[in-house]
N, C-alpha and C positions, 0 to 999 in steps of 0.2 A: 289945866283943869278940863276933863272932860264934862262935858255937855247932854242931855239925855232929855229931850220932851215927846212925852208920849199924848197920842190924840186917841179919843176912843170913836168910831165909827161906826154907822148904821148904814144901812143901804141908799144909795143915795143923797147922803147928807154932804160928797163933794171934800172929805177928809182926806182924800190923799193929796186934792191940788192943792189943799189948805195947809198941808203941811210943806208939801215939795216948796208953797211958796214961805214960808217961815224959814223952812232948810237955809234955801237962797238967800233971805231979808240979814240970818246971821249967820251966814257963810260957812256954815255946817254940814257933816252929812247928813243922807236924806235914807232912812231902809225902812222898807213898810215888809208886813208879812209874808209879803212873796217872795222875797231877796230873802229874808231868815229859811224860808221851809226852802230854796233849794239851797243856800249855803249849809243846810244841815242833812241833805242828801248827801 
């Protein structure tokens, strides 16, 4: 079963280490907007 939580982010508010640390907690991958926009270059 695939897996998918998304965090919504402001500037600032430290969402990407909050999530990278979730990623890690259940041993999932971790892709934030910038690994999508160049996987889609």
């Amino acid at each position: 079963m695939n897996k998918v939580i998304t965090i919504g982010l402001e500037h600032g508010s430290g969402g990407r280490q909050i999530g990278k640390l979730i990623a890690e907690s259940l041993e999932i991958e971790c892709y934030d907007s910038r690994f999508i926009t160049e996987a889609a270059k």
